[in-house]
C-alpha positions in Angstrom: 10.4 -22.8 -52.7 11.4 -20.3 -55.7 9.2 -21.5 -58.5 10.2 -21.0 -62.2 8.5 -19.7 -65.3 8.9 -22.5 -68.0 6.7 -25.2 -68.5 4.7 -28.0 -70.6 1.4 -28.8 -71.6 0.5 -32.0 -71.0 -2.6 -34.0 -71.6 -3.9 -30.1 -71.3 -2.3 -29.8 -67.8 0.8 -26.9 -67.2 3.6 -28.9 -65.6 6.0 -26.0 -64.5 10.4 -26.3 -64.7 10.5 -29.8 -66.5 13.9 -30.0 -66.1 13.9 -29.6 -62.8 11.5 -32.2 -62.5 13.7 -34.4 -64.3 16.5 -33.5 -62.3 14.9 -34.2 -59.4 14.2 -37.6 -60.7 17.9 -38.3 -61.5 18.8 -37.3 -57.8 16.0 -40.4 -57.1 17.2 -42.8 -59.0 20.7 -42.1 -57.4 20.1 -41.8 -54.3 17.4 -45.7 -54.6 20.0 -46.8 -56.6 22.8 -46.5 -53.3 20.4 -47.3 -50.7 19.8 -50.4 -52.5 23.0 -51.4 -52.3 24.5 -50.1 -49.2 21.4 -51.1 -46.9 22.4 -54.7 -48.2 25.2 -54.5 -45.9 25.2 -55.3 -42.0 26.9 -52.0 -41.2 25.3 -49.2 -39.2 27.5 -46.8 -40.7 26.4 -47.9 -44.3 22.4 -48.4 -43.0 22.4 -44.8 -41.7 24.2 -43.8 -45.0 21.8 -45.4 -46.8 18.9 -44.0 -44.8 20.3 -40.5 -45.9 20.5 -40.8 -49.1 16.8 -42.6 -49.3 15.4 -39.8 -47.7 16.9 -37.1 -50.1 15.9 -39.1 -52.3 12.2 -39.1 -51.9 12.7 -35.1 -50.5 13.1 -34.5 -54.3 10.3 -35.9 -55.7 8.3 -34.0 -53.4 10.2 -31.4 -54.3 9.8 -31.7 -58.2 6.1 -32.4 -57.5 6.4 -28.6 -56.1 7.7 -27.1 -58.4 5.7 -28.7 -61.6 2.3 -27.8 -60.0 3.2 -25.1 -58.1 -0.1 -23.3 -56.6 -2.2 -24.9 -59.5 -4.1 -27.6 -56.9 -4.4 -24.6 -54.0 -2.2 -23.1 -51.6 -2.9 -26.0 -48.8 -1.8 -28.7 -51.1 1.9 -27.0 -52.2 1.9 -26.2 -48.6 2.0 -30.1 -47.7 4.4 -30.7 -50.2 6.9 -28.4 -49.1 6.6 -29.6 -45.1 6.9 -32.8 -46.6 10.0 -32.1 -49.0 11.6 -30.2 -45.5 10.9 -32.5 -43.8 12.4 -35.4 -45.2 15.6 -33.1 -46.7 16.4 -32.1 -42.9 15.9 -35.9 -41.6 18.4 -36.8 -44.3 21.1 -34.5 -42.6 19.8 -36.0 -39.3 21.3 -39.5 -40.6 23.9 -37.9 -42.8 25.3 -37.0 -39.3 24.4 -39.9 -37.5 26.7 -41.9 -40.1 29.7 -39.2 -39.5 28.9 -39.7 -35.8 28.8 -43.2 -35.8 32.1 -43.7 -37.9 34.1 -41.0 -35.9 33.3 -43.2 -32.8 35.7 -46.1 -34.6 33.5 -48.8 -32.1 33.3 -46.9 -28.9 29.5 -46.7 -27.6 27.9 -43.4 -28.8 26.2 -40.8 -26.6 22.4 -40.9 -26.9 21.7 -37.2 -25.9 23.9 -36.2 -28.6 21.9 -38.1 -31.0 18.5 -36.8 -28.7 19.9 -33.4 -28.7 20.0 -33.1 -32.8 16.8 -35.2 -33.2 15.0 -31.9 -31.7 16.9 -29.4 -33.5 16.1 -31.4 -36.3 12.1 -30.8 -35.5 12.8 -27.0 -34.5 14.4 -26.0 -37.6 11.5 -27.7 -39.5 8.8 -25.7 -37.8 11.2 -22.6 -38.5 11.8 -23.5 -42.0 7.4 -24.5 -42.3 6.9 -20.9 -40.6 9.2 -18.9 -42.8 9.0 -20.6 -46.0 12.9 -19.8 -46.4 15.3 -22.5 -47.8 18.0 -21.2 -45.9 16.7 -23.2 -42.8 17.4 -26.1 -44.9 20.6 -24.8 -46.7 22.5 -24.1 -43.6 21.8 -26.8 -41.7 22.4 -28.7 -44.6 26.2 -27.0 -44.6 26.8 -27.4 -41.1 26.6 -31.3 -41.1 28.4 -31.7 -44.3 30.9 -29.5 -42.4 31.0 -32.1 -39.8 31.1 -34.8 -41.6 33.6 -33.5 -43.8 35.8 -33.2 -40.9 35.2 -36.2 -39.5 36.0 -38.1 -42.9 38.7 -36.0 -43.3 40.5 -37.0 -40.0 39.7 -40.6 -41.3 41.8 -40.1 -44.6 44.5 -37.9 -42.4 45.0 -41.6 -40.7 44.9 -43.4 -43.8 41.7 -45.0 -43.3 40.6 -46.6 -47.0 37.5 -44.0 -48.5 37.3 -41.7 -46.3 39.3 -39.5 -48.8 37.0 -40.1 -51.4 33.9 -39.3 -49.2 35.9 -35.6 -48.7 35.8 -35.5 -52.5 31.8 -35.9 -52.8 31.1 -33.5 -49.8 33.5 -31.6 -51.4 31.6 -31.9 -54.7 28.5 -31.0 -52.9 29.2 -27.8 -51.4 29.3 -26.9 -54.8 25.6 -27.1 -55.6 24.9 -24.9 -53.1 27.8 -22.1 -54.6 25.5 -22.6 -57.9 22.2 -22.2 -55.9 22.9 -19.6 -54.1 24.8 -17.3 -56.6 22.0 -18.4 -59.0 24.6 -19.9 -61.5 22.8 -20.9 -64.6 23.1 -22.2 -68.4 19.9 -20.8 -69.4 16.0 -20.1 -68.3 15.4 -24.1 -69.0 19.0 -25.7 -67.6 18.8 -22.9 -64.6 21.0 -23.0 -61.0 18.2 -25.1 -59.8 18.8 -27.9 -62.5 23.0 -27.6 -61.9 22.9 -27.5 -58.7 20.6 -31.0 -59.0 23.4 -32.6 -61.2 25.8 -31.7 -59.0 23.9 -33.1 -55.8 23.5 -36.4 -57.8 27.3 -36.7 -58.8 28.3 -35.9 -54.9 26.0 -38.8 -54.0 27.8 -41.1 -55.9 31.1 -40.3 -54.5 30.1 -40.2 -51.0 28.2 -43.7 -51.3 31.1 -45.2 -53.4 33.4 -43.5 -50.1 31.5 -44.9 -47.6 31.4 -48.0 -49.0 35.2 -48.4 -49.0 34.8 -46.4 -45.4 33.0 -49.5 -43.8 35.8 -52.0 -44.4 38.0 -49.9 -41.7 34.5 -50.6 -39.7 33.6 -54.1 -37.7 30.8 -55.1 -39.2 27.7 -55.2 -36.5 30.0 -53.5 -33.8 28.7 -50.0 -34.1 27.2 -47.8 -32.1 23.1 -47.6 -33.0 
């Protein structure tokens, strides 16, 4: 985690990056928001969307909790928040791809060691990512299933199928937070990549869920593969 130097005093404790903090939150409030409402729904596709986006969700607020105390409570504690922010942002992916796999399979019954077989890279790159401490073993796994799922979204909107092109548009949407992240694109020290990229991720949430929401309707509801 690449901590930043501005901060707050508050009730005469130093609350580090406040903006991303409250970006963070915004990404929360998005991603309950669509979970809310898409879980609703007796759709596998949509419940493994939803369990995506609930899961990035609550990565960020461990996230934010991260950077705002930063070493401040020990070393041990911001090392359990970041497993735990990993930890739930690569699980996202893990249903992010689910739902791509699941809708690509238009009904037909899924293979479980596919689903097996990413489950355990899923736990792999975690213990990578714990031993490193580098959030490139959460970037690029992070880019390889939106790759896939662009694809497979995108073959949906080649065959007309209602959403899927707007689902393209919000993955689309998304690679771009992590152009900004990565080339460090920033306003200023307090509105910095980190807090773009964070805007960005919250505006790709809500065209992907508002996709795959229009998505499901091509879908037989309960008829999918679990």
């Amino acid at each position: 985690m690449e901590f930043g130097t501005t901060y707050i005093i508050l009730f005469g404790f130093k609350i580090f990056e406040p903006s991303v903090i409250l970006t963070n939150l915004l990404i929360f409030l998005v991603s309950l928001f669509y979970y809310l409402k898409l879980r609703s729904i007796n759709n596998t596709y949509l419940k493994q969307t939803a369990q995506f986006v609930l899961l990035m969700g609550f990565g960020t607020i461990f996230a934010a909790v991260g950077h705002g105390v930063q070493i401040q409570m020990g070393e041990i504690f911001f090392r359990i928040i970041l497993f735990i922010s990993n930890a739930l942002n690569l699980f996202a992916f893990y249903f992010c791809f689910k739902a791509a796999y699941t809708y690509s399979l238009h009904n037909r019954g899924a293979n479980k060691y596919i689903s097996y077989t990413m489950l355990g890279l899923t736990f792999l790159i975690l213990i990578f990512a714990s031993l490193t401490g580098s959030f490139l073993f959460i970037k690029i796994p992070a880019g390889v299933v939106l790759i896939y799922s662009l694809i497979v979204h995108y073959i949906g909107y080649r065959n007309n199928e209602k959403g899927s092109g707007t689902f393209v548009v919000g993955i689309l949407i998304g690679f771009l937070s992590i152009i900004v992240h990565s080339l460090r694109i920033s306003l200023c020290e307090w509105f910095n990549h980190k807090d773009i990229a964070h805007v960005i991720i919250a505006v790709s949430l809500i065209i992907m869920c508002t996709g795959a929401r229009l998505t499901s309707e091509n879908l037989n509801s309960g008829k999918l593969a679990n």
